[in-house]
N, C-alpha and C positions, 0 to 999 in steps of 0.2 A: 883897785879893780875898775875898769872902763866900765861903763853901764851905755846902754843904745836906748835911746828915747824912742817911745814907737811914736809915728807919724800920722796926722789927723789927716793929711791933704789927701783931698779926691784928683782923680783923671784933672788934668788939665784938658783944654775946650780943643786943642789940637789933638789931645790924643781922646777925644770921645768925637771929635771929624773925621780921623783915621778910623778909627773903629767900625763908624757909622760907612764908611764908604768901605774897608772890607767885606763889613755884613751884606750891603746891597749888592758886591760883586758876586760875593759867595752863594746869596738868594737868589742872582737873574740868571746864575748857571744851573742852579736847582733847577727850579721854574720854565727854561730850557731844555733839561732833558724832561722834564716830566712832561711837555706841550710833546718834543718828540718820541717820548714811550709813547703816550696817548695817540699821535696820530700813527704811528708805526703797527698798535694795537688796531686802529680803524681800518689802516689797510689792509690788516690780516684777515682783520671778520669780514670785509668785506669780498677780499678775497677767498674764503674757506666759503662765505654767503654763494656767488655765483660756481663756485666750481661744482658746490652739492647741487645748485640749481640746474647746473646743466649734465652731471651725473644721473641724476635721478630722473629728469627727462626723457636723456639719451636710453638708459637701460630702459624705461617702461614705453618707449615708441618700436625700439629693439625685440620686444617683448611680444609685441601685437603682430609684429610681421614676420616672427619666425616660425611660425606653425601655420600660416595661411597656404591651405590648400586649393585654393582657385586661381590666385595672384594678387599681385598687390601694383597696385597702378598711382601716379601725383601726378594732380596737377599744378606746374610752377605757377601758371599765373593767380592761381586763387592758393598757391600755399595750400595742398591739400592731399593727400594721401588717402586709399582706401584699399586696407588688405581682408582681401574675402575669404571667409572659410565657407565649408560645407553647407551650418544651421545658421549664420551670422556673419556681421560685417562689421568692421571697427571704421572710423572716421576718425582722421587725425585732421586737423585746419587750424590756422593762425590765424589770428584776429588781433593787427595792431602787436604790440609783444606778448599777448595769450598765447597760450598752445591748449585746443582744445582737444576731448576726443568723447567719443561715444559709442557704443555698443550697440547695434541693431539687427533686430530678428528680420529673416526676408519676410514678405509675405506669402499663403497659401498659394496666391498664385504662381510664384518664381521655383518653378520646378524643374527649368534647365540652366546649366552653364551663363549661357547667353544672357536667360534673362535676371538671372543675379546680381551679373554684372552692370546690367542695365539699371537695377534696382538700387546699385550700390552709386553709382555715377550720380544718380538722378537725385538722391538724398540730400536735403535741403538743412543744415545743421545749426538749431536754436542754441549758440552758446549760453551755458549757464554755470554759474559758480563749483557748481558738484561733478563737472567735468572737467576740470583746470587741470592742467598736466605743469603749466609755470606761467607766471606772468613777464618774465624780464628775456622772451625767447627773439632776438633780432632778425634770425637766418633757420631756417626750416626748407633741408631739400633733401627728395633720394633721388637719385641715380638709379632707375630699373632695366637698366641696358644690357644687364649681365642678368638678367634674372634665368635667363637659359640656361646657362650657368651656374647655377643654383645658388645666385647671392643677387644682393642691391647696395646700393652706398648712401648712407646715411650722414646726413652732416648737419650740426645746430652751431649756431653761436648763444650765447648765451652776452648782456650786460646788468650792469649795477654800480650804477652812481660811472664812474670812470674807469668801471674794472672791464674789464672783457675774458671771456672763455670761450674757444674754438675746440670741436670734436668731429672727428670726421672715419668712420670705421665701414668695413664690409660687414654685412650684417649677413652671415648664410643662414639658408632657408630648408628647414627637416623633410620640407616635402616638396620641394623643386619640380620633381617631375611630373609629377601631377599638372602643378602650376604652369611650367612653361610650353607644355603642350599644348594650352590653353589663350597663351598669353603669346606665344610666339609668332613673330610675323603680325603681332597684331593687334590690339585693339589699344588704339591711344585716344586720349582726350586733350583738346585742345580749348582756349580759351580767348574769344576774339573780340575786340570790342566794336561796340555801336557807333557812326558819327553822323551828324545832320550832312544830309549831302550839301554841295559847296553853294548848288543855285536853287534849292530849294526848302529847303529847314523843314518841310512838314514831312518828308521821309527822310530814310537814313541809309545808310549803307555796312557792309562790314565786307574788307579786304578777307575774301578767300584762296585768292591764288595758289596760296601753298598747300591748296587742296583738291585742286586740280588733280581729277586721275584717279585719285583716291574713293573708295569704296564708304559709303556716309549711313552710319548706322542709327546716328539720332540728333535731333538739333534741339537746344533745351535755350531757351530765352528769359534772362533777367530785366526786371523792368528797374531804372531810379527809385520809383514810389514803391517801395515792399509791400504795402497796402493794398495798392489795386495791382485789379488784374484785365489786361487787355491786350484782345485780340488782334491780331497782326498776319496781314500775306504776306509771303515773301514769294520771293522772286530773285532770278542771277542774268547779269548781264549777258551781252553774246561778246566773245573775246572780242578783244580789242575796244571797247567802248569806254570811253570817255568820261569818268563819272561828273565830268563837269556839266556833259550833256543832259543828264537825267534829272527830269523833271516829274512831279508827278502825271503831267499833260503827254507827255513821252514815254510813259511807263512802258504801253501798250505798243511803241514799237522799237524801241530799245531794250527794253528784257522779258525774258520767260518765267513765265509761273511753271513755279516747283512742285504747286497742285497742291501743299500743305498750307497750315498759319500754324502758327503757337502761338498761346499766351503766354503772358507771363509773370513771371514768380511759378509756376507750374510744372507740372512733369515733364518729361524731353518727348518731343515726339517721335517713333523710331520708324524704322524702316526695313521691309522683310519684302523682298527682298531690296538690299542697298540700293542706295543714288547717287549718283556722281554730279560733282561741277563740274561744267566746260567753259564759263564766263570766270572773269575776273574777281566782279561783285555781287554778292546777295545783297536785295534792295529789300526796306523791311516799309510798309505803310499802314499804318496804326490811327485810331483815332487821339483824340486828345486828352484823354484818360491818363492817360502813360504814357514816356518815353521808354525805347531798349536803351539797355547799359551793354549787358555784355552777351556773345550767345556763342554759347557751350555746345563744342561739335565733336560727337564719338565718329572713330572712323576706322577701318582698315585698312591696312595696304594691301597694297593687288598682289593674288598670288601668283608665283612661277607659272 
């Protein structure tokens, strides 16, 4: 009978090379998919991250303007929205990628239409942590062109890290009618900026043109320095003038006083009954206290 010796020899050094180099092919495929589950998992979160972000935005801005019964009016350039109800006003405004919003009672004295809206315009808004609607908001615009209509268009984008979300809906309105009898043909808010005139740096000017004709129901002026507050005449050129011309030495026969000043950081100053421009530029001349930044002009359009 044959007997089989059993054998003491280990792996020889080529087959524990082999080995060793299967192990590391088989480990860097591992390690492979688990780098790509792991990042495929990051895009997800960060994907599910931004779309709640801009879900939950979208519905609670949605929210604010659907039962305003006065109207709801933005301004693009300051990213701002304001839909008025009856006892209060909401404020929606961007700040950087915040979306802020705020809840404010009129005061006693805002006991018509008019001056609600006046009130709501004029609302100067202290971003603070307990108002955040989102942080990661890029794009904040409505459309209230249709509000006669009984709708507006609402549109955000929303980022995060590399992700982006875009939403853009008609938002109809429960109480339209009320609203656009109010709001129709009219009352916009416009946002304009300040610049050192070209030959004189100690005033400024702001491009009005496109406000020519139009019915000016309040001029509301931001200063650079939020801190102080300083007083300012203004004054509009006579068409056709030259803003290269205007100097402070020249005020007095190259433009007209408006008969108002505002300060600024301050309330809007209004106007009962409206004022029109006929010049080109409002000239603003301020002491040194403060420069203007930007000046916020309510206005009507002229009726039929």
């Amino acid at each position: 009978m044959k007997r089989f010796s059993k054998s003491n020899q280990g792996m020889t050094l080529v087959e524990l090379l082999v080995s060793v180099a299967v192990l590391s092919i088989l480990m860097t495929g591992a390690f492979a998919l688990m780098r790509q589950a792991a990042s495929y998992h990051a895009e997800s979160s960060r994907e599910v991250e931004i779309q709640n972000q801009l879900q939950t935005a979208f519905v609670q801005v949605s929210n604010l303007m659907i039962d305003a019964n006065i109207g709801i009016e933005f301004d693009a350039g300051r990213e701002r929205m304001i839909s008025c109800h009856n006892d209060f006003y909401y404020v929606v405004e961007k700040h950087d990628t915040k979306l802020y919003v705020d809840q404010v009672n009129y005061t006693a004295g805002a006991t018509t239409v008019d001056m609600k809206l006046q009130e709501a315009r004029t609302y100067v808004m202290t971003p603070a942590e307990n108002h955040l609607l989102s942080d990661r908001v890029a794009t904040f615009l409505v459309d209230t062109s249709g509000q006669d209509e009984g709708y507006v268009v609402l549109a955000m984008r929303c980022t995060y890290n590399s992700r982006s979300a875009y939403l853009s809906q008609n938002v109809f309105l429960r109480n339209s009618d009320s609203g656009s009898t109010i709001l129709a043909g009219g009352t916009h808010s416009v946002t304009l900026n300040a610049q050192p005139c070209p030959s004189d740096a100690t005033i400024y000017y702001v491009d009005i043109s496109s406000l020519v004709g139009k019915d000016i129901a309040s001029i509301q002026m931001t200063g650079a320095n939020t801190s102080a507050a300083t007083v300012a005449t203004l004054y509009q050129t006579g068409g056709g003038v030259n803003i290269d011309s205007v100097t402070s030495s020249t005020i007095a026969s190259l433009c007209t006083s408006l008969g108002v000043s505002c300060t600024t950081n301050a309330e809007a100053v209004t106007f009962d009954p409206t004022i029109s421009f006929s010049g080109n530029y409002m000239i603003i001349t301020m002491n040194s206290a403060n420069k203007p930044n930007q000046v916020i002009v309510t206005y009507k359009e002229p009726e039929d």
